[in-house]
C-alpha positions as CSV (number, residue, x, y, z in Angstrom):
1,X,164.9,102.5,77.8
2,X,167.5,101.4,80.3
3,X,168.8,97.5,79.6
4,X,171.0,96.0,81.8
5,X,172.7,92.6,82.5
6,X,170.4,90.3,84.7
7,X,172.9,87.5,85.8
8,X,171.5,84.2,87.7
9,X,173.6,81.4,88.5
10,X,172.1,77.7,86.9
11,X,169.7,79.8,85.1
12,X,166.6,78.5,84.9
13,X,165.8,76.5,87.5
14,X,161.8,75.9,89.5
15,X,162.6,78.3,91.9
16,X,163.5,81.1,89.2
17,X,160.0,81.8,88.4
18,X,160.2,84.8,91.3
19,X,163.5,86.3,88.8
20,X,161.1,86.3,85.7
21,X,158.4,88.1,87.6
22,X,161.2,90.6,88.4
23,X,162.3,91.3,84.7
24,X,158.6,91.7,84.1
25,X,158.2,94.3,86.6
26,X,161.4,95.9,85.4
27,X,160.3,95.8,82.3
28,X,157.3,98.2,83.2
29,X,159.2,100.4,84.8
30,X,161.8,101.1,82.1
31,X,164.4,98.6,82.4
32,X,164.9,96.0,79.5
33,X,167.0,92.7,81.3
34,X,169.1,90.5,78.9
35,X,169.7,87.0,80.4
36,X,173.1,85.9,81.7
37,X,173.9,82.8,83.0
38,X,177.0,80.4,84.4
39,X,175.7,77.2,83.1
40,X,172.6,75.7,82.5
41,X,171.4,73.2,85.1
42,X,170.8,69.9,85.1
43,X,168.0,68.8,82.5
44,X,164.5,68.9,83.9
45,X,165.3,71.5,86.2
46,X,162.8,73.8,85.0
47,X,159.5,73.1,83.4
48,X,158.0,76.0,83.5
49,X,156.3,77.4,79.9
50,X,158.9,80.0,80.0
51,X,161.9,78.4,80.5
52,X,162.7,76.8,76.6
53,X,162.6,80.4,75.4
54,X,164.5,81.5,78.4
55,X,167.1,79.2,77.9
56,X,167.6,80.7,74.2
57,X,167.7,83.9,75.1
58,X,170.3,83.6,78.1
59,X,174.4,83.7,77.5
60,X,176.1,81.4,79.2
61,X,179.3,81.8,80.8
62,X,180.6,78.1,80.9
63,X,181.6,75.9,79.6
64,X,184.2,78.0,77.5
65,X,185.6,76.5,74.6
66,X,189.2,77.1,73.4
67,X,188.5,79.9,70.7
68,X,186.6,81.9,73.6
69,X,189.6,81.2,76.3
70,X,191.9,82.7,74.0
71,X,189.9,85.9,73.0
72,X,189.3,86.2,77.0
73,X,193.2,85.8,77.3
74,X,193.3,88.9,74.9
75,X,190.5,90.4,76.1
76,X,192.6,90.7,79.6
77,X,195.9,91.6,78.5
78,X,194.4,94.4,76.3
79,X,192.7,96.0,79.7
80,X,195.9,97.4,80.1
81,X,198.0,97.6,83.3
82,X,195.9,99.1,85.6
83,X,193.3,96.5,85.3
84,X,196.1,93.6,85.7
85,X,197.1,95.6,88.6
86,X,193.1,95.7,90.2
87,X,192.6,92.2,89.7
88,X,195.8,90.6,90.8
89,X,195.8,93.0,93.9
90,X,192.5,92.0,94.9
91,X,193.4,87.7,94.0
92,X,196.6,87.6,96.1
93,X,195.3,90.0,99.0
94,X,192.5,88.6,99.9
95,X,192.5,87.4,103.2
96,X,190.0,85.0,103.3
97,X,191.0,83.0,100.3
98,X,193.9,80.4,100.7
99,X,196.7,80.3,98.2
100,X,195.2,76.4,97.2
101,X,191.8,78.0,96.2
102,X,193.6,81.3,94.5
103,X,193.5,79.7,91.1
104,X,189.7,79.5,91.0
105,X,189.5,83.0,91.2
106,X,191.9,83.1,88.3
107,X,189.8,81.5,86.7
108,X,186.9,83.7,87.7
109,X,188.8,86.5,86.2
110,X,188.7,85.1,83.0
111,X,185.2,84.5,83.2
112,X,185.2,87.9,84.2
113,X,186.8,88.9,80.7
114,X,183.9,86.9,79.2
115,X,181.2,88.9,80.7
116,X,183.2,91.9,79.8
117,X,183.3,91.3,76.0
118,X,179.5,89.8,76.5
119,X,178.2,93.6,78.0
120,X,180.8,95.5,75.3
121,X,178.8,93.7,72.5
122,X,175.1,94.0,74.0
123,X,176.2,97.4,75.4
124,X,175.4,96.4,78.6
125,X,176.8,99.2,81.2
126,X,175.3,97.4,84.1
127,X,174.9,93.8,85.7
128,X,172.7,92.9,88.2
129,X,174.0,89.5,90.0
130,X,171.7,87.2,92.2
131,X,173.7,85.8,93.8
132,X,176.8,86.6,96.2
133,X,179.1,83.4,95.3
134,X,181.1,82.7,92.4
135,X,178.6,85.1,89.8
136,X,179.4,87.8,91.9
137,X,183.4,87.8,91.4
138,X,182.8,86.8,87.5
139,X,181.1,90.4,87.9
140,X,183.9,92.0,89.6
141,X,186.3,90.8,87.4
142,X,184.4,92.6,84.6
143,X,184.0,95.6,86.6
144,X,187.8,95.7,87.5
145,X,188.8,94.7,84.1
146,X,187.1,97.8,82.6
147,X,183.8,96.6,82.2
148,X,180.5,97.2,83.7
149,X,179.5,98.1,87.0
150,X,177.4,95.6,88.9
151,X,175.1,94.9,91.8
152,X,174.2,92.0,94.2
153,X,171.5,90.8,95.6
154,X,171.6,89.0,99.0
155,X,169.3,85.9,99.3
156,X,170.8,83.7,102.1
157,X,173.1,83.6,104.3
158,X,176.5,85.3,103.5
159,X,178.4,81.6,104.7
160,X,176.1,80.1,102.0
161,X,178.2,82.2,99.4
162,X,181.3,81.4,100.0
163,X,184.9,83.6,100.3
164,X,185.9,87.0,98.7
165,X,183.1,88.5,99.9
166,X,183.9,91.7,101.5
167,X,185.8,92.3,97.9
168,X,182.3,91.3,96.4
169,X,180.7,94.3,98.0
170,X,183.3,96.9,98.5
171,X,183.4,97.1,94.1
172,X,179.4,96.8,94.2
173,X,177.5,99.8,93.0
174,X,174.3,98.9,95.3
175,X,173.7,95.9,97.1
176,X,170.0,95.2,97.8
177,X,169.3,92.2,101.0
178,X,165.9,90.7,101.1
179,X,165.5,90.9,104.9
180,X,166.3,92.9,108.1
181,X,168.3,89.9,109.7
182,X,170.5,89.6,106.6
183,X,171.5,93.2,106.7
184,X,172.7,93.4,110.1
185,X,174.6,90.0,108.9
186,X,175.8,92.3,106.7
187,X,176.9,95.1,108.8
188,X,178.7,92.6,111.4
189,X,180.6,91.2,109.2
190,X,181.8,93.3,106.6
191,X,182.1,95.9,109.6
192,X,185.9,96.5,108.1
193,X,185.0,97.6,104.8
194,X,183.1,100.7,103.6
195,X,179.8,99.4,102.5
196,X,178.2,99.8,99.4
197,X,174.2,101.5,99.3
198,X,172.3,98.4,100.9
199,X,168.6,98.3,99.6
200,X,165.8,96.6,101.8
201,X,163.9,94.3,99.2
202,X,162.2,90.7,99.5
203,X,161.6,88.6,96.8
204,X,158.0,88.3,95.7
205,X,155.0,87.3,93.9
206,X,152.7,88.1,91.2
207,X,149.7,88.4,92.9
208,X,147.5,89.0,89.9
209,X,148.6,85.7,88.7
210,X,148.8,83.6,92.1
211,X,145.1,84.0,93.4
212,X,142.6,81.0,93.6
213,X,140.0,80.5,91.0
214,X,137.2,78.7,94.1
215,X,137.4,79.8,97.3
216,X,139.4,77.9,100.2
217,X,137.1,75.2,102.1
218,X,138.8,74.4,105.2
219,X,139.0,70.3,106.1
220,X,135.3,68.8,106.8
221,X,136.8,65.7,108.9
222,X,136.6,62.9,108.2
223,X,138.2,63.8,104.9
224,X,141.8,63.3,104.4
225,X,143.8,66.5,104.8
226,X,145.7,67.2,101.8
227,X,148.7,68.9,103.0
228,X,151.6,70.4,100.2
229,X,155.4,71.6,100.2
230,X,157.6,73.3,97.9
231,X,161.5,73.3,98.1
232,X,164.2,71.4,96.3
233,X,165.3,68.1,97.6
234,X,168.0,69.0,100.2
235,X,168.4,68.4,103.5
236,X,168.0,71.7,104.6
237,X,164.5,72.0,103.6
238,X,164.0,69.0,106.0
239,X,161.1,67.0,104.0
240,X,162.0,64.3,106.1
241,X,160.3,66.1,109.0
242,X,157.1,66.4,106.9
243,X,157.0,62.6,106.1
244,X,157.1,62.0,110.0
245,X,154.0,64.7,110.1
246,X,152.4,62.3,107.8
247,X,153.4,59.0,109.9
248,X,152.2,60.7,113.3
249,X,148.6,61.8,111.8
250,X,147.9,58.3,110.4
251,X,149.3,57.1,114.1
252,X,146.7,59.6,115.9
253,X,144.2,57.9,113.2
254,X,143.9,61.0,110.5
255,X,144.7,60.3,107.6
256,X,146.4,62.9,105.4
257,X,148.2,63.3,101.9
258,X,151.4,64.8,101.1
259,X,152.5,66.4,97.6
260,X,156.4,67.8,97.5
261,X,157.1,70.2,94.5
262,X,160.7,70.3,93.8
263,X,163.9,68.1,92.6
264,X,167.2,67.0,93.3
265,X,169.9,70.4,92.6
266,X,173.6,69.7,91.4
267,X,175.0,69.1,94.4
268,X,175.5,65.1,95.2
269,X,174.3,65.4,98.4
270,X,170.8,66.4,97.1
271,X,170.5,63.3,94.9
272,X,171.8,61.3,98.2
273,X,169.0,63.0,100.3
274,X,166.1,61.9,97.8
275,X,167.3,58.4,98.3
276,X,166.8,58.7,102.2
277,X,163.5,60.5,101.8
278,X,162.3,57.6,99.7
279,X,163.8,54.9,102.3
280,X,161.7,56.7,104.7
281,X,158.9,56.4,103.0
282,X,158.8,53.1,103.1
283,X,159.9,52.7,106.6
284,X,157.1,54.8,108.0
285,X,154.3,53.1,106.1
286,X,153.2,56.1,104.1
287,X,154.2,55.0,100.3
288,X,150.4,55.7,99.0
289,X,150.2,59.0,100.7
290,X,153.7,60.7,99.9
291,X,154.1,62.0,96.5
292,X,157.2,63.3,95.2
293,X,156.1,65.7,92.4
294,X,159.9,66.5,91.1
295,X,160.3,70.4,89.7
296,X,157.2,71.8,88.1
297,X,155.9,74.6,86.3
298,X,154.0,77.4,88.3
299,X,150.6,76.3,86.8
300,X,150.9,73.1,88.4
301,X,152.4,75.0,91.5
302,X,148.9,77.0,91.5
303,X,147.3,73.9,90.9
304,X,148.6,71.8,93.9
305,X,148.3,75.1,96.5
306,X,144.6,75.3,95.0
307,X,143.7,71.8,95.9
308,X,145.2,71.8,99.0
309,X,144.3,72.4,103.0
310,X,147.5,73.5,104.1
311,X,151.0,74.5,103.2
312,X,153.7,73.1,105.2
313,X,157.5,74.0,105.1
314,X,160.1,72.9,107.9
315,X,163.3,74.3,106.4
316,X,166.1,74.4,108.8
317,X,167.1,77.7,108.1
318,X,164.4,79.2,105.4
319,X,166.0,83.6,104.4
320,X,162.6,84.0,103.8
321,X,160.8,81.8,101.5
322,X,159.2,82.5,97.9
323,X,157.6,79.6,98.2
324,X,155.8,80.3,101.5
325,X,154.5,83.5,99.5
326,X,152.9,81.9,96.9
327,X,150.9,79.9,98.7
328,X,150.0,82.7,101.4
329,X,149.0,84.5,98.2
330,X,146.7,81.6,96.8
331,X,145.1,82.2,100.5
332,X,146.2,78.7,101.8
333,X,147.0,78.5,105.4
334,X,150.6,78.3,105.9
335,X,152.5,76.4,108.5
336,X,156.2,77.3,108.9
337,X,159.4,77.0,110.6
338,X,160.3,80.6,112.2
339,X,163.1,82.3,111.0
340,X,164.4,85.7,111.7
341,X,163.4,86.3,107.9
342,X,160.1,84.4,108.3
343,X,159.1,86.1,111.2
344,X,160.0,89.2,108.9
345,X,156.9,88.0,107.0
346,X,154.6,86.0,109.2
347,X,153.1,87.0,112.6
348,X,152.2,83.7,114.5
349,X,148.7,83.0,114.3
350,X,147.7,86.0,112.7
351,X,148.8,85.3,109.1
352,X,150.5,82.0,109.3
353,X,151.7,79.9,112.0
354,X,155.0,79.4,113.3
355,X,156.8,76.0,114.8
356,X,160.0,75.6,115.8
357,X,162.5,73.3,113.1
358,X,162.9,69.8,113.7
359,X,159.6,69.7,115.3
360,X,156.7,67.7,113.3
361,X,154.5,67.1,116.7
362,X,154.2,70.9,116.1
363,X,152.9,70.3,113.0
364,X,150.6,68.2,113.9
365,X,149.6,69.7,116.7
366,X,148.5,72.8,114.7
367,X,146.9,70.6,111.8
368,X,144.6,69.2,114.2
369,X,143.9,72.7,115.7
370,X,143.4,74.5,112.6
371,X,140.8,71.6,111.6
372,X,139.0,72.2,114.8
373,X,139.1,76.1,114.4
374,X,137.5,76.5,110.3
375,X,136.6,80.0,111.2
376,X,140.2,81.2,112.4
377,X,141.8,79.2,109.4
378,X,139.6,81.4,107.6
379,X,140.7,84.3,109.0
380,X,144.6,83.5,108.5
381,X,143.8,82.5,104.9
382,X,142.4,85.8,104.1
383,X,145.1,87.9,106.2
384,X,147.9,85.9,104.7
385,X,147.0,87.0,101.3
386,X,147.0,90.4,102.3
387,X,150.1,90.5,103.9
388,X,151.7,89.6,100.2
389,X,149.5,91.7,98.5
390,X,150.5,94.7,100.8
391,X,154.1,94.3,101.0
392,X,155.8,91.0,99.2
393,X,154.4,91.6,95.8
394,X,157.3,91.2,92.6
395,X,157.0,94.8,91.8
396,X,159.0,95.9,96.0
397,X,162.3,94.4,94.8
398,X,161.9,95.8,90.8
399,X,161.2,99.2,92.1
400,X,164.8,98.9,94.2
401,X,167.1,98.1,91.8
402,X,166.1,101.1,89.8
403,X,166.0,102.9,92.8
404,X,170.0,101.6,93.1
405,X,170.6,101.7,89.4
406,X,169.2,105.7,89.5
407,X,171.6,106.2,92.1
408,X,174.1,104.8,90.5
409,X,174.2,107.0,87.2
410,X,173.7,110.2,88.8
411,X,177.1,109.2,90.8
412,X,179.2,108.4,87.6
C-alpha cells in the first residue's frame, strides 16, 4: 500500500470534514494518509466525533521547541551544498517577495527541515498539501532540502494564498484545482513558468452518508420558513446579508428562522465580524429568530439541513462551496450567490438558484417564489442531489491524486 503525507493547515477545523472523506476514499483505493499539520487551531474549532483522534494522530509543525530548532538546524546543514544552494536561490530570487518578508521564508525553510526529518522517519516519499500558502513552501523546503516530493491542491483564489507562488508550483509534482475558473487563474498568471500536471478535481461529499432519513416537505404557509447557512464567521461569507433576508421577510409579514453553522477562525477580523453580526441582530429586530450555532459536527450539520426549507449562502466570492454540496446532497433547495465556480456546479433554476452577492431582496424574492411553486422546489431538490451524486461525490478528487501520484512515480 502506498502512504503518503496528507498536510492541512489548522488541522482540524468544521470545514475539514470534506479532507477526512478524502483520506477515506484514498484509503480504498490504495493510499494510506498520515496526518500533517502547522498548528492546531483555536479550541472548539472542530467538534466533529473524529477530530480528538485526529488531533492525536496528526504531527504538528509548530510551535517548535528549542531541541527540534537545533536538530532542524543540522538537519539543513547536513543536506549538503546543493540543497543550501536550491533554497537560498529560490529565497533571495524571488521576485514577488520583499527583502522585509524574506525571513519568514527562512523560517519556512526550517519548517521545511522539520517536515523533512518528519517523512525520513514515517518514510513518507510524498506530501500532499491543501493548501497553496505558507504549507506549501514548508513542502518545498523539504522537497528542495532533499526530502519528499509534494503536491498542491488549489481551493481559492491564488491572491488568497499569498507570495512565492509561481516557486510553489514550478517544484510541484502535480497540482490538482477544484474548478475550471481557477485553472485558467492559473494559466494567466503563472503564464512565465512551466507548469506542473494540473488535475481538474472539486471537493466533495459522501453521499452515502449525507442523504435524508424523511423526505423533504416543502413550506405549507403559514408556517415559518426555516432557512439554514454554513460558513465560518467572516465577512466574506456575508451572513450579514442573510440577517437582512430575515428582517425583510418579517417586514413583508413572513416570518422565518435562521440557523448559522460555523465560528469565528484565527484571524481578528473574524472575531470582529461576529460582534457586528450580533449588533445587527439586535438592530433589525430578529434576536428570537437568528441563531448562531458556532462550529459543529457533521451529524448536527445533517441534522439542521434535515429540518430545514432552504439553504442559503451569500458569500462574496464562494471557489465553490462544500457546504453548498452537502446540503444539495441532503436534497434541500439551495439558494446561492453565483460564482464562476458555483455556476461550475449549479445551473439556475434547474438544480439550485442563483442571486447575485450583496443582494438579499433576491433572496427573498426567490423564498417567496419557491414557497409558491412546491412542485418545482421539488423538482430542484431531487435534481440537486443528483448533480452531487453524479459528479461532486468525495471519491472525484481521491481518484486524482492517485491519478497525479501514479504519474509521478512512473516519472522518477
Amino acid at each position: 500500500m502506498t502512504q503518503i503525507g496528507f498536510f492541512i493547515p489548522e488541522f482540524p477545523c468544521q470545514t475539514h470534514a470534506f479532507f477526512m472523506r478524502e483520506r477515506e476514499e484514498l484509503l480504498k483505493l490504495g493510499v494510506k494518509t498520515e496526518l500533517i499539520s502547522t498548528r492546531l487551531p483555536l479550541a472548539g474549532a472542530a467538534n466533529h466525533r473524529w477530530a480528538e483522534r485526529a488531533i492525536k494522530e496528526t504531527s504538528y509543525i509548530f510551535p517548535l521547541g528549542v531541541i527540534e530548532l537545533t536538530k532542524c538546524v543540522f538537519e539543513i546543514v547536513l543536506s549538503g551544498p546543493r540543497a543550501w544552494l536550491r533554497c537560498l536561490r529560490n529565497i533571495f530570487q524571488i521576485s514577488d517577495v520583499s527583502l522585509k518578508d524574506k525571513p519568514k521564508l527562512l523560517a519556512m525553510l526550517i519548517a521545511g527541515a522539520l517536515l523533512k526529518r518528519l517523512c525520513h522517519r514515517k518514510s513518507l516519499s510524498h506530501v500532499h498539501v491543501h493548501s497553496c500558502a505558507n504549507a506549501a513552501n514548508v513542502a518545498m523546503y523539504a522537497h528542495l532540502l532533499g526530502g519528499p516530493t509534494y503536491s498542491l491542491t488549489l481551493h481559492g483564489p491564488m491572491e488568497d494564498y499569498g507570495l512565492n507562488q509561481s516557486q510553489k508550483w514550478l517544484n510541484a509534482a502535480f497540482c490538482i484545482v477544484i474548478t475550471k475558473d481557477l485553472i485558467d487563474e492559473v494559466n494567466s498568471k503563472l503564464m512565465d513558468i512551466t507548469l506542473p500536471p494540473i488535475l481538474l478535481a472539486p471537493m466533495g461529499v459522501n453521499v452515502t452518508e449525507f442523504k435524508r432519513a424523511n423526505n423533504y416537505q416543502p413550506v405549507k404557509p403559514p408556517e415559518p420558513i426555516r432557512l439554514v447557512s454554513c460558513g465560518r464567521l467572516h465577512f466574506v461569507k456575508a451572513h450579514d446579508d442573510l440577517l437582512r433576508v430575515v428582517a425583510q421577510l418579517k417586514a413583508k409579514g413572513v416570518i422565518s428562522s435562521l440557523d448559522i453553522c460555523g465560528s469565528i477562525d484565527s484571524h481578528v477580523t473574524s472575531e470582529s465580524y461576529y460582534d457586528e453580526l450580533k449588533q445587527l441582530r439586535e438592530e433589525l429586530d430578529i434576536v428570537e429568530q437568528v441563531n448562531f450555532l458556532g462550529s459543529v459536527s457533521e451529524d448536527k450539520v445533517k441534522e439542521v439541513l434535515e429540518a430545514a426549507h432552504f439553504f442559503c449562502l451569500a458569500s462574496l466570492k464562494e471557489p465553490l462551496g462544500v457546504a453548498t454540496m452537502e446540503a444539495m446532497a441532503m436534497e434541500l433547495p439551495v439558494i446561492v450567490t453565483r460564482s464562476p465556480g458555483v455556476s461550475e456546479m449549479i445551473i439556475d433554476n434547474v438544480d439550485g438558484v442563483l442571486v447575485e452577492p450583496r443582494s438579499p431582496e433576491q433572496f427573498v424574492d426567490n423564498i417567496l417564489r419557491l414557497i409558491d411553486s412546491p412542485e418545482q422546489t421539488l423538482i430542484i431538490a431531487k435534481k440537486g442531489r443528483a448533480k452531487i451524486v453524479d459528479k461532486f461525490h468525495s471519491g472525484v478528487s481521491a481518484g486524482k491524486i492517485v491519478q497525479g501520484l501514479q504519474n509521478t512515480n512512473s516519472n522518477l
